[in-house]
Structure formats: C-alpha cells, structure tokens
BABA-41016 format. One line per 5 residues: number of its first residue (from 1); their letters; for each residue z negated, y, x of N, C-alpha, C, O. Coordinates in steps of 0.02 Angstrom, whole numbers, plus 50000, padded with zeros to 5 digits. Atoms other than C-alpha are relative to their C-alpha. Example, Ala and Ser with C-alpha at 12.3 -4.5 7.8 and 13.67 -1.06 7.14 Angstrom:
2
1) as) 50000 49941 50045 49610 49775 50615 50000 50060 50045 49967 50059 50097; 50003 49941 49958 49643 49947 50684 49963 50055 49961 49955 50110 49986;
This chain:
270
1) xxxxx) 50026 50062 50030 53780 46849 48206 50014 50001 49925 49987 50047 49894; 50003 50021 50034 53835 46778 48056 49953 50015 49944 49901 50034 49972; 50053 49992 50054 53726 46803 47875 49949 49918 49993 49891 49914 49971; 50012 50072 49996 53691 46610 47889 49958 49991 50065 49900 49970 50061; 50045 50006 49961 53631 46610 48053 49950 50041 50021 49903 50028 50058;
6) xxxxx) 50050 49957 49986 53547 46748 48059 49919 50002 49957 49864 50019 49979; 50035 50035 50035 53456 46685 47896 49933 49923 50029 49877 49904 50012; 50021 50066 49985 53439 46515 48007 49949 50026 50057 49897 49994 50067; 50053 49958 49939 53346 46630 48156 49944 50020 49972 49889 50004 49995; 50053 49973 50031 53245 46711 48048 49949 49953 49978 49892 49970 49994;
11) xxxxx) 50025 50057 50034 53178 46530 47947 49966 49981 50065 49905 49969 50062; 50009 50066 49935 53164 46441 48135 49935 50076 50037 49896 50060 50082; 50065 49980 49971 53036 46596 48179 49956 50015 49969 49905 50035 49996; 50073 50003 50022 52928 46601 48041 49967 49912 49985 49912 49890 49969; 50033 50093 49995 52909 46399 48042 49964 50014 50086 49905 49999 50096;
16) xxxxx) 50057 49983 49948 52855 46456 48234 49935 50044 49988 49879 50023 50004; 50074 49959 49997 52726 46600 48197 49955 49958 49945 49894 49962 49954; 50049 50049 50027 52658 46466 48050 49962 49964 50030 49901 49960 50025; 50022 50052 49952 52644 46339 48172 49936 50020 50049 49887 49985 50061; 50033 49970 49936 52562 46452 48308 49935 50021 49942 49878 50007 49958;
21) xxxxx) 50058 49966 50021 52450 46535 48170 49955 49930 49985 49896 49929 50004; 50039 50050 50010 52387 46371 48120 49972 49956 50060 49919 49926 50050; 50037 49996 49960 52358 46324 48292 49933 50043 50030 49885 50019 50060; 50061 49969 49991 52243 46472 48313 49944 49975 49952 49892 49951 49974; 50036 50013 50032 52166 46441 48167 49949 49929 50012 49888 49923 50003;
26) xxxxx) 50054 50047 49968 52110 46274 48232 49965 50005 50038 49906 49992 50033; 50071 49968 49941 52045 46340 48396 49955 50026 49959 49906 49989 49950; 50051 49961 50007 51949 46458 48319 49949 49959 49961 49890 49965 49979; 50056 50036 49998 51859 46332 48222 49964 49933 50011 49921 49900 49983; 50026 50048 49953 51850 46210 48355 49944 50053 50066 49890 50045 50096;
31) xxxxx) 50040 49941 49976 51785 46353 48441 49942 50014 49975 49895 50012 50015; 50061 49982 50029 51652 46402 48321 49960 49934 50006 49905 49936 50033; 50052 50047 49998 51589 46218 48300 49974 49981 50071 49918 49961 50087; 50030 49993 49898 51585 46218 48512 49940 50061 50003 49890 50053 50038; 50050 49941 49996 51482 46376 48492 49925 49985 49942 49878 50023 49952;
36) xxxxx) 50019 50052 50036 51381 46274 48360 49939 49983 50036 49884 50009 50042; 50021 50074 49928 51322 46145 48485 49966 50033 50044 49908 50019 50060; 50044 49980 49944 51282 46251 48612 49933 50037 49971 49878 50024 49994; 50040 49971 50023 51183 46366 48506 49943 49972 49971 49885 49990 49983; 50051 50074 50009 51091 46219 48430 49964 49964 50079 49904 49951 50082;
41) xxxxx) 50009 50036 49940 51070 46141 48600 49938 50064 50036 49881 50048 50053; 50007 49956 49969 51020 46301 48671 49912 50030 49971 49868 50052 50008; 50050 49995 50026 50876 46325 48539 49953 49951 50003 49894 49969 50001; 50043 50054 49973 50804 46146 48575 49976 50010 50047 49914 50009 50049; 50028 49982 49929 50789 46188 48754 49928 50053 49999 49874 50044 50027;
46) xxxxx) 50062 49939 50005 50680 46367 48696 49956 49982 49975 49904 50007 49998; 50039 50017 50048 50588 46278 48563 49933 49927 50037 49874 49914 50024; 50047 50056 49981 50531 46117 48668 49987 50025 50083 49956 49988 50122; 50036 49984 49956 50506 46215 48813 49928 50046 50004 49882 50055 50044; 50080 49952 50032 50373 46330 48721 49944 49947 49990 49885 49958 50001;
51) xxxxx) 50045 50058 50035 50301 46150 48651 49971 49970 50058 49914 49947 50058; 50027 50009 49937 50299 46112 48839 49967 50013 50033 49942 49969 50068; 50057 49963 49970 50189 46231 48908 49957 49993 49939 49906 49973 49967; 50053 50008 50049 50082 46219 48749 49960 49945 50024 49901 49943 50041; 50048 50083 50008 50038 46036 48763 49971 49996 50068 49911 49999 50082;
56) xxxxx) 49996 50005 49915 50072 46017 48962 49960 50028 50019 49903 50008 50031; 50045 49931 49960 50010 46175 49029 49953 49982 50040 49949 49974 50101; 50078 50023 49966 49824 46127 49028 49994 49951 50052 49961 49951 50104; 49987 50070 49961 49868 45969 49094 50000 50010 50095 49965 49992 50142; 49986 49972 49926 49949 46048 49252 49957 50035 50035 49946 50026 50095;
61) xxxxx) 50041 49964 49960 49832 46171 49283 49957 49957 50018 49950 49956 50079; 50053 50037 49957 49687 46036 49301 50016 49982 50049 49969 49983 50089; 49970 50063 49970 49803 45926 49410 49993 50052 50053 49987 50028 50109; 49983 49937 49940 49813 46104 49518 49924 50006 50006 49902 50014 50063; 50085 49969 49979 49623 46138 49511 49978 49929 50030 49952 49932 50086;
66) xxxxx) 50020 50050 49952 49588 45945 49557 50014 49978 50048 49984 49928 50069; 49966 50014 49928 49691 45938 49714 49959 50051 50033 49935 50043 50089; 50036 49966 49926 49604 46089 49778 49917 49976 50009 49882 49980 50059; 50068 50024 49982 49439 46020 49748 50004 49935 50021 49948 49915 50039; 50003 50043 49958 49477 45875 49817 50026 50027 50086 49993 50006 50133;
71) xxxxx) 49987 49964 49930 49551 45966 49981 49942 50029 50022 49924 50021 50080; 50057 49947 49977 49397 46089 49980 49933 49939 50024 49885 49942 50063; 50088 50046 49955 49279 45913 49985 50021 49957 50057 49981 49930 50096; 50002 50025 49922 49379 45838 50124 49995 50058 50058 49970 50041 50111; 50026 49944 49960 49364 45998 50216 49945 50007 50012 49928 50014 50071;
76) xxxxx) 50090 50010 49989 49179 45994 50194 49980 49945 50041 49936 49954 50083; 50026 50066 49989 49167 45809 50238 50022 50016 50071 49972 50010 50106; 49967 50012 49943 49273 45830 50402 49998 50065 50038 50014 50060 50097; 49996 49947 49980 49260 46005 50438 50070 50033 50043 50074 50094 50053; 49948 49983 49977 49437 46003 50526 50046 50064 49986 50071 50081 49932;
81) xxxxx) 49949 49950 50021 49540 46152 50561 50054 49983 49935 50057 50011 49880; 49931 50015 50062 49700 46070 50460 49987 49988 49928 50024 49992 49879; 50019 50043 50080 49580 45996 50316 49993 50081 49975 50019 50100 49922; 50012 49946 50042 49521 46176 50297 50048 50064 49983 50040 50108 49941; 49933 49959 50031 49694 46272 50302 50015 49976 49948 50013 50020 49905;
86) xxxxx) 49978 50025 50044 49753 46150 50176 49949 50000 49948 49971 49993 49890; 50058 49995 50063 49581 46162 50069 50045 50083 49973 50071 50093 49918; 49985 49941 50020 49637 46359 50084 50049 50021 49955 50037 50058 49908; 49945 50007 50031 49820 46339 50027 49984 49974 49910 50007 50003 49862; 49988 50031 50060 49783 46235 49875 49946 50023 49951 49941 50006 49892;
91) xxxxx) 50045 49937 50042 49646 46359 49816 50041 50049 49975 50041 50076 49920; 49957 49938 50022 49774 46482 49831 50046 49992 49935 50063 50037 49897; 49947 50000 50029 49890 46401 49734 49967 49976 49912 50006 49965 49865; 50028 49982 50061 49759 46392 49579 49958 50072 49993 49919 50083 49946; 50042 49912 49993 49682 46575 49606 50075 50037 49968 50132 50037 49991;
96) xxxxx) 49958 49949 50027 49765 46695 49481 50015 50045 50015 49966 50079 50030; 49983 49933 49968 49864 46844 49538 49966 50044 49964 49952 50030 49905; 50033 49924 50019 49777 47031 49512 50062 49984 49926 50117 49957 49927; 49966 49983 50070 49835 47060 49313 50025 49953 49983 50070 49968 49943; 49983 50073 50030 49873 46875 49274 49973 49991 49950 50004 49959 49907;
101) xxxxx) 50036 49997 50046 49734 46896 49161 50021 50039 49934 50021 50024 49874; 49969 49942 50074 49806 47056 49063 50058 49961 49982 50058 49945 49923; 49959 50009 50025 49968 46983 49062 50004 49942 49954 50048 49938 49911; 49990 50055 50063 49927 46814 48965 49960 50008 49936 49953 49972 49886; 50015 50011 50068 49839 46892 48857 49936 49982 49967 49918 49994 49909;
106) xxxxx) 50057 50021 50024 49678 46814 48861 49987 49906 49997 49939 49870 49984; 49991 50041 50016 49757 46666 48863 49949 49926 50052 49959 49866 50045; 50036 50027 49953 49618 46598 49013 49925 50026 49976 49920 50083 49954; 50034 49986 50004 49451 46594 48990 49946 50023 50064 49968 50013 50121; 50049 49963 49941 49292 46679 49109 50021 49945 50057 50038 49970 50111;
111) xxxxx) 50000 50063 49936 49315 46497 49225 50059 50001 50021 50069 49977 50077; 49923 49997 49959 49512 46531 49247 50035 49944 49948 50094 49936 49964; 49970 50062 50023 49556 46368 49110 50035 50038 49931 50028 50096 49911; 49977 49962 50083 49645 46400 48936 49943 49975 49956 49894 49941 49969; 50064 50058 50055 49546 46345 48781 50014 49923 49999 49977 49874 49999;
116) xxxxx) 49991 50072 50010 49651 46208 48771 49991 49953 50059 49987 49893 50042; 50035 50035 49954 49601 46141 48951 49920 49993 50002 49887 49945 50021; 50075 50013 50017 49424 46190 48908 49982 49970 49943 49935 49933 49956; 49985 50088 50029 49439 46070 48752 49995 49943 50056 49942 49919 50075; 49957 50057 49971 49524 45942 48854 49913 49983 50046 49892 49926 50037;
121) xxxxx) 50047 50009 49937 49354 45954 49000 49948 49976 49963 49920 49925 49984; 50072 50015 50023 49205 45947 48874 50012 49952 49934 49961 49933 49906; 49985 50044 50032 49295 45834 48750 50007 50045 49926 50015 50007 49878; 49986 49984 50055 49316 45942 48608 50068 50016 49952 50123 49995 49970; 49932 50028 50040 49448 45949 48488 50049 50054 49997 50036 50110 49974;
126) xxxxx) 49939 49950 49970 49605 46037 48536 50062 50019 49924 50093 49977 49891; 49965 49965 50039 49702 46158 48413 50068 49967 50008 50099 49990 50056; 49898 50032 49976 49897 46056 48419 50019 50051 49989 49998 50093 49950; 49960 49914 50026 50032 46197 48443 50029 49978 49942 50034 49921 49921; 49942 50016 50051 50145 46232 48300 50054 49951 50030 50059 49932 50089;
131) xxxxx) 49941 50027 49989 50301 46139 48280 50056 50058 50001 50055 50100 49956; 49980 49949 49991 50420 46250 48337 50077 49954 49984 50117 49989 49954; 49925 50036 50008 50585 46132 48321 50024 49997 49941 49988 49982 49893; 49990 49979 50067 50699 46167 48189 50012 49942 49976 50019 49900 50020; 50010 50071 50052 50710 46009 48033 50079 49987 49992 50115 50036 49986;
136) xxxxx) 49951 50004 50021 50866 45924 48005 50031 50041 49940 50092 50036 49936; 49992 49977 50043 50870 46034 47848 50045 50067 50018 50103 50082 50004; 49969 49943 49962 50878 46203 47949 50060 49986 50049 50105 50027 50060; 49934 50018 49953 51001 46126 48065 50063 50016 49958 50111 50050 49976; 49926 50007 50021 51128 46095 47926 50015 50076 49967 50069 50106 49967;
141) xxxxx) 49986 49937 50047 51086 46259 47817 50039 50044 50063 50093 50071 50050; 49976 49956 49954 51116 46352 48004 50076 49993 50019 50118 50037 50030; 49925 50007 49989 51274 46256 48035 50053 50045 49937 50093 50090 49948; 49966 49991 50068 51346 46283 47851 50013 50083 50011 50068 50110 50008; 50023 49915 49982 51291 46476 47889 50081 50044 50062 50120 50092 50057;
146) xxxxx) 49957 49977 49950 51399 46488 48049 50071 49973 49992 50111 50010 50020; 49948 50009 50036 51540 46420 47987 50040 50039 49968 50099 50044 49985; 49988 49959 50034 51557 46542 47857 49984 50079 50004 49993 50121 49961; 50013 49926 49973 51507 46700 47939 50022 50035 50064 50026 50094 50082; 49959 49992 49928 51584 46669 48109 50022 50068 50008 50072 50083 49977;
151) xxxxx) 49936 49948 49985 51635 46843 48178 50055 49979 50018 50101 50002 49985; 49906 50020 50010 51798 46767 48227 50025 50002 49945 50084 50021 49947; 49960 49996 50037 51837 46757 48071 50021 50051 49949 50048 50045 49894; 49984 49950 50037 51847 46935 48034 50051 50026 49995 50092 50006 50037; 49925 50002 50027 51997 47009 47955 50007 50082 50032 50066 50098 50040;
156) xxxxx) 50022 49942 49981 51946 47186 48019 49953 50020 50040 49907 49980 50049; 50064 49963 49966 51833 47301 48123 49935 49980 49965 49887 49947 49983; 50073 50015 50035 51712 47300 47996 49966 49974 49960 49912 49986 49933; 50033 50057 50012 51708 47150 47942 49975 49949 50042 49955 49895 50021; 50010 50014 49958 51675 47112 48113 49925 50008 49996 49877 49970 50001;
161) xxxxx) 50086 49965 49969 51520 47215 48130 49957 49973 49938 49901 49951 49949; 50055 50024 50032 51449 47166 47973 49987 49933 49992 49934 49921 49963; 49987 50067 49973 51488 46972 48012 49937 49988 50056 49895 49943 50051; 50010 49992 49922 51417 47011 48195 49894 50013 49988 49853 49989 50026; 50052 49970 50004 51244 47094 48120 49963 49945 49959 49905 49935 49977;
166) xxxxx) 50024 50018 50038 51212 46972 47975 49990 49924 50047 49942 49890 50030; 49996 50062 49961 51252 46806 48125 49921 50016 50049 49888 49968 50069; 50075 49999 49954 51082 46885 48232 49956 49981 49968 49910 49949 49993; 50072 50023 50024 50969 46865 48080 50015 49934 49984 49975 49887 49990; 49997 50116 49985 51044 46679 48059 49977 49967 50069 49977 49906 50068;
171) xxxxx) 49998 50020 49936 51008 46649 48236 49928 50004 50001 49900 49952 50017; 50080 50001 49996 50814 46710 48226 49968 49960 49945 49914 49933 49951; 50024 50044 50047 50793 46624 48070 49989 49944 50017 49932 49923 50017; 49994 50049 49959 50852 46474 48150 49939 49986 50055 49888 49952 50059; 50063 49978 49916 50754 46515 48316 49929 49959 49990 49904 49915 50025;
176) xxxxx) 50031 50007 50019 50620 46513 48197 49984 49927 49958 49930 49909 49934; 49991 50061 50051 50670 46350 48106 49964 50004 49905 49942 49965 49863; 50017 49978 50074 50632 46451 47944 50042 49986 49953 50082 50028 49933; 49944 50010 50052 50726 46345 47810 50013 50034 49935 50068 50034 49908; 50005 49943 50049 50681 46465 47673 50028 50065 50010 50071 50084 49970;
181) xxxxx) 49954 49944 49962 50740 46622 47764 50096 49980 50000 50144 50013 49981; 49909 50040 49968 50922 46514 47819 50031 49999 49914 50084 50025 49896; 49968 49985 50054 50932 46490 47632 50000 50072 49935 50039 50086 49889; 49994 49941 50019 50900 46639 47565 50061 50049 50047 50071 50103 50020; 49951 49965 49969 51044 46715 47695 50052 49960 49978 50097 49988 49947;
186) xxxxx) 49950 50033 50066 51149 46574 47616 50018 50042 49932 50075 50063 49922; 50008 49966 50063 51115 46660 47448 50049 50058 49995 50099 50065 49959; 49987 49924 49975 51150 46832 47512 50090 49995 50036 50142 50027 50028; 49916 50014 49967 51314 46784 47601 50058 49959 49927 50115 49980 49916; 49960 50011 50061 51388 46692 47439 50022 50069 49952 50076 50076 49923;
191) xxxxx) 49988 49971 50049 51359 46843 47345 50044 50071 50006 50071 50109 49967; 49970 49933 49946 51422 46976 47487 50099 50010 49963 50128 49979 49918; 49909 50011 50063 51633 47024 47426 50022 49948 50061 50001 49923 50114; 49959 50060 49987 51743 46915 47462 50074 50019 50026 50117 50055 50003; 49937 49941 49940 51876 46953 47607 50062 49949 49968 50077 49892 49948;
196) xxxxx) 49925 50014 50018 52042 46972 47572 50050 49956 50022 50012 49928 50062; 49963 50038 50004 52180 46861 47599 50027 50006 50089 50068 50052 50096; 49945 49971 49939 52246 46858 47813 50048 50006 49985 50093 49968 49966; 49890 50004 49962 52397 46943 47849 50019 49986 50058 49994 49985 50114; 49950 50039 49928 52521 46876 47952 49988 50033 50052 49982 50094 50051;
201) xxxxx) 50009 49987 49908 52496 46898 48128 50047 49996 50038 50090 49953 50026; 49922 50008 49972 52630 46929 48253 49998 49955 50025 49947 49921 50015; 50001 50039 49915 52676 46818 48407 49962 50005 50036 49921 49962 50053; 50029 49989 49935 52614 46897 48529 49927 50025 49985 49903 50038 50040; 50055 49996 50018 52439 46938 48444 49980 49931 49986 49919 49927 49983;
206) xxxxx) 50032 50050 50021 52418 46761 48400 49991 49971 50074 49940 49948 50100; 50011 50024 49918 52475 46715 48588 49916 50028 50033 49870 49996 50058; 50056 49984 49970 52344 46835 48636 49918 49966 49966 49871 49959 50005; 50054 50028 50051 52204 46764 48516 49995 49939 50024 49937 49930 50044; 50012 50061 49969 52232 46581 48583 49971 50010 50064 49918 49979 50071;
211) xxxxx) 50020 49983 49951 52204 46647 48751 49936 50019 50011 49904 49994 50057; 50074 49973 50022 52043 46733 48703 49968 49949 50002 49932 49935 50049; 50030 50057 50027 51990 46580 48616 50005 49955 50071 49955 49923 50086; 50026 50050 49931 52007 46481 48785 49979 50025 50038 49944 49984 50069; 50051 49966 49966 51930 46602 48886 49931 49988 49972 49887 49959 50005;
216) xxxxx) 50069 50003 50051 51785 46606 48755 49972 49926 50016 49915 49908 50030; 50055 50064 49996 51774 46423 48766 49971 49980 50093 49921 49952 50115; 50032 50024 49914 51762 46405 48974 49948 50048 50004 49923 50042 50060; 50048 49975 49982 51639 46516 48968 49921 49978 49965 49865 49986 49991; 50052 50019 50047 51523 46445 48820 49983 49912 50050 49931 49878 50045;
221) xxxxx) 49991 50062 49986 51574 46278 48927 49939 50000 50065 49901 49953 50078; 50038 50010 49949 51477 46343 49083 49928 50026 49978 49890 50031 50026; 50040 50008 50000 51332 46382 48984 49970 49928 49939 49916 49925 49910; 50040 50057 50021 51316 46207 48899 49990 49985 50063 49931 49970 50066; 50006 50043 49968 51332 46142 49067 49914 50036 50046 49874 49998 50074;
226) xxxxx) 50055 49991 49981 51182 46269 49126 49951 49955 49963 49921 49910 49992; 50058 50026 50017 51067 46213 49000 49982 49946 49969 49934 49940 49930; 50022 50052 49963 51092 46036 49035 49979 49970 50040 49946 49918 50038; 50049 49993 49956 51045 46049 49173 49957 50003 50043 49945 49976 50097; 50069 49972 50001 50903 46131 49170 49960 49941 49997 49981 49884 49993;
231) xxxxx) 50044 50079 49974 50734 46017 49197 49990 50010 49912 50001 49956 49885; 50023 49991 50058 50688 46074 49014 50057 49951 49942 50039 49922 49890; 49934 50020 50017 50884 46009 48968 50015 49914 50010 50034 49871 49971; 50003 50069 49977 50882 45853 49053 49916 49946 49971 49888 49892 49978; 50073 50060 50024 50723 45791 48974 50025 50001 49936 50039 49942 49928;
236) xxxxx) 49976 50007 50061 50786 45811 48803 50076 49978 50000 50101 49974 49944; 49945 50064 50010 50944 45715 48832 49968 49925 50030 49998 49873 50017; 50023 50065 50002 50833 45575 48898 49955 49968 49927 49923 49915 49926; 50026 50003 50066 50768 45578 48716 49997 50054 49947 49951 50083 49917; 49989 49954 50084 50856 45680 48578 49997 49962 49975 50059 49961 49977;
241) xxxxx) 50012 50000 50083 50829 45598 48442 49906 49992 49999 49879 49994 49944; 50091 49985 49993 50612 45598 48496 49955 50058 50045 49894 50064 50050; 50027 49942 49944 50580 45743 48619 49914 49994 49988 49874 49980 50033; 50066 49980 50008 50416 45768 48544 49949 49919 50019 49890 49921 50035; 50022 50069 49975 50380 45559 48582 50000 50009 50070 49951 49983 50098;
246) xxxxx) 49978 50002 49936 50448 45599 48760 49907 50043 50016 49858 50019 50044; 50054 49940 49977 50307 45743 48781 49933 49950 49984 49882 49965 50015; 50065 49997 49998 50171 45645 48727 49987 49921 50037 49933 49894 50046; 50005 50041 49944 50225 45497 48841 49982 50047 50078 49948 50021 50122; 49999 49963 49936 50230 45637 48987 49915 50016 50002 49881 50000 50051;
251) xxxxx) 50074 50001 50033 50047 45678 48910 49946 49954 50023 49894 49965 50053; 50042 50057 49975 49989 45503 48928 49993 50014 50093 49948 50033 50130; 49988 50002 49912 50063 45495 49116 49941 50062 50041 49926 50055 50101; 50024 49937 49966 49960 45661 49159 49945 49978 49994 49921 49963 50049; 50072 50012 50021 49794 45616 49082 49984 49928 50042 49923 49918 50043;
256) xxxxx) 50004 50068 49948 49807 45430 49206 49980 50044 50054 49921 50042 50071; 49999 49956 49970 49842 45570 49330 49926 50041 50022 49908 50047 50081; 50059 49957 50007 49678 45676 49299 49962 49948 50014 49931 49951 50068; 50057 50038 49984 49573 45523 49284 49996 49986 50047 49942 49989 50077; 50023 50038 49934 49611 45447 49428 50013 50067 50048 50022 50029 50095;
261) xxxxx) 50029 49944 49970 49603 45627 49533 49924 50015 49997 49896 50026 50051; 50046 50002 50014 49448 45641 49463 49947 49957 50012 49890 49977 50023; 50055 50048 49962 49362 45473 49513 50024 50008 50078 49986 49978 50116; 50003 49985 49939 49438 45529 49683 49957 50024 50033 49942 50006 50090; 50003 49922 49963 49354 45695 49704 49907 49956 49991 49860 49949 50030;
266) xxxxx) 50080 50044 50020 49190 45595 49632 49971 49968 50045 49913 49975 50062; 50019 50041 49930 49194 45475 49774 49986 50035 50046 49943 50012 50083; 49991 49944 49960 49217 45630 49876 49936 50021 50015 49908 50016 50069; 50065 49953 50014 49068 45720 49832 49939 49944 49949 49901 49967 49906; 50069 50041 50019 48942 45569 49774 49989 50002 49946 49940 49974 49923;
C-alpha cells in the first residue's frame, strides 16, 4: 500500500473509532439519565408506600376487625354452622401471629389497634407521618449529583470504586430526601481532583462497552416495568404530580367504608 493510501486508511479509521467513541459516549449518558428515572421512580414507590401504611394501615385494620364482628354477630343471631365457620375465618384473619407483637415493635397496643387506629376510635388527634417524599429541590440536586459521579464514567479501577462508594451515600441521602446532605455531597464532589482527560479507546473495547450499555439498559428496562406495575406503582401514575391528594382521597373512601360497616354491625347487635 501506497504512503497516500495508507495515510487515507489510517484517517478513514480514526474518523470511525471517533464516531463509535462518541456513540458510546451518548449511550452511556442516555443510559445514566434511564438509570435516573428509574431510581427516582423507584424511590417514590418506597417513600409513598411507607406513607401508605402510615396513613392507611389503621384504616384497614378496622375494616378487618369490623367484618369479623359483624360475622361473629350474624353467627350469634343465626347460630348456623356456615355463619359460624365464616365468623371463625374472619377472626382469624385479624388475630396476630405468636411474635407479631415483638416484631412491630410495639407498634399495637394491649387491644391489638396501633395508636393511630386508637386515635382514629375515640376521636383523638392523630400524630400525621413524616413526609417522606423527596422536594423538587432534592430531585434536581440528586439528578445534577448522578450525572456527575456516574460510575460509568470512570476512567479507571479506582475511580470506579471511589465513584461507586460516594453514588450509595447520594442514593440514601436522596432515599432520605435530605436536601442539605445532597448539597453538601455536591460541595464535596466539586472539590474531589479532577479526572484526567479519556484516552482513546480501541474498537473492539468500545464495541464491547456499547454492548454492555444495552445489556445494562434491558435489564434496568425490566425493573421500570416491575415497579410499574406494582399496586404501590400503579397508583402513583394515576396521580404523579399529587400522590399524597390520591392517599387522602383513598382515606376519605375508607372512612365511608368504616362508617357504614359500623352502622351495620350496630343494627346487628341493637
């Protein structure tokens, strides 16, 4: 080959490994903002399912203790074999297992209710849980965060690992929706050194790296699609931008629920 064409071979494959590197480079942070999303997504689900059993909970358990007392007074009234299997069943299914007690904690009082159902019974005034959902604020500081700390975008081993270590306490911070924490790891990450320049990457390492990167994403793909869903998933896409409006419509609906169980069991028993 020629000095000219061999010149012209050489030009026509680093305009390819440019090309290809700058394709990776996009995956990877089409990749990270997909990993983003889910991770965001993924923390709504933990955050308004904790807020769920907070508020709910009590709710349910009455709705479970007033079905069996209404079963246990048509069983009385009728004395029927079937009324009184089914009184039995739906006792069972509010009777706490052996160590139900140790394991919540306390979280039931001597009658089997929480505080916040024993509020809810004698009318007194119920502790609201925290807000556990993180603020548009923490959202963006967490995004801004992962962006710029991405282990993908380490240049080395160990800028991997220390990438990899400093992305868990962004993630509990977050978790936590602690915007003070998120920016103070902001802080701390500006001031960390400052990585060196990538070197070129071959072919066949960048081939392999795209590959990665689409593996990575079908797999991040089948857990957005888990924890959509999910029942916890699917209620917060019938109202992201109010979840916490959704819950205290579900709230209302329960407390209709109780009352009218309640003038049931009343009629029941005189």
């Amino acid at each position: 080959m020629n000095p000219e064409a061999e010149q012209s071979a050489e030009q026509g494959h680093a305009e390819d490994t440019a090309r290809l590197e700058q394709a990776v480079r996009a995956a990877e942070q089409a990749l990270i903002e997909f990993e983003i999303a889910v991770e965001t997504f993924r923390v709504e689900v933990e955050n308004f399912s904790r807020l769920h059993h907070q508020r709910l909970g009590p709710m349910y358990a009455r709705l479970d203790e007033l079905d069996a007392l209404i079963a246990e007074a048509v069983a009385a009234r009728t004395g029927a074999a079937e009324d009184q299997r089914r009184a039995r069943e739906m006792r069972a299914m509010v009777q706490p297992m052996p160590g139900v007690e140790e394991l919540l904690g306390g979280w039931m009082d001597g009658e089997g209710l929480s505080p916040e159902a024993s509020a809810m019974l004698t009318e007194r005034p119920v502790q609201p849980p925290r807000r556990v959902r993180a603020s548009d604020e923490a959202r963006r500081a967490y995004r801004e965060l992962v962006r710029k700390a991405h282990p993908d975008l380490a240049l080395d081993e160990a800028d991997r690992v220390r990438r990899e270590a400093f992305i868990v306490r962004v993630n509990a911070a977050y978790g936590e929706g602690n915007e003070a924490l998120l920016r103070e790891l902001a802080e701390e990450w500006s001031a960390g050194p400052v990585p060196a320049q990538r070197r070129p990457s071959r072919s066949e390492e960048l081939y392999a790296r795209l590959e990665w990167l689409a593996d990575r994403k079908e797999l991040l793909s089948l857990v957005a699609a888990e924890l959509e869903s999910s029942a916890i998933g699917s209620m917060i896409k019938m109202a992201p931008d109010d979840p916490d409006g959704l819950l205290t419509e579900i709230a209302d609906g329960l407390v209709a629920q109780i009352a009218e169980r309640e003038a049931h069991l009343a009629s029941l028993v005189g």
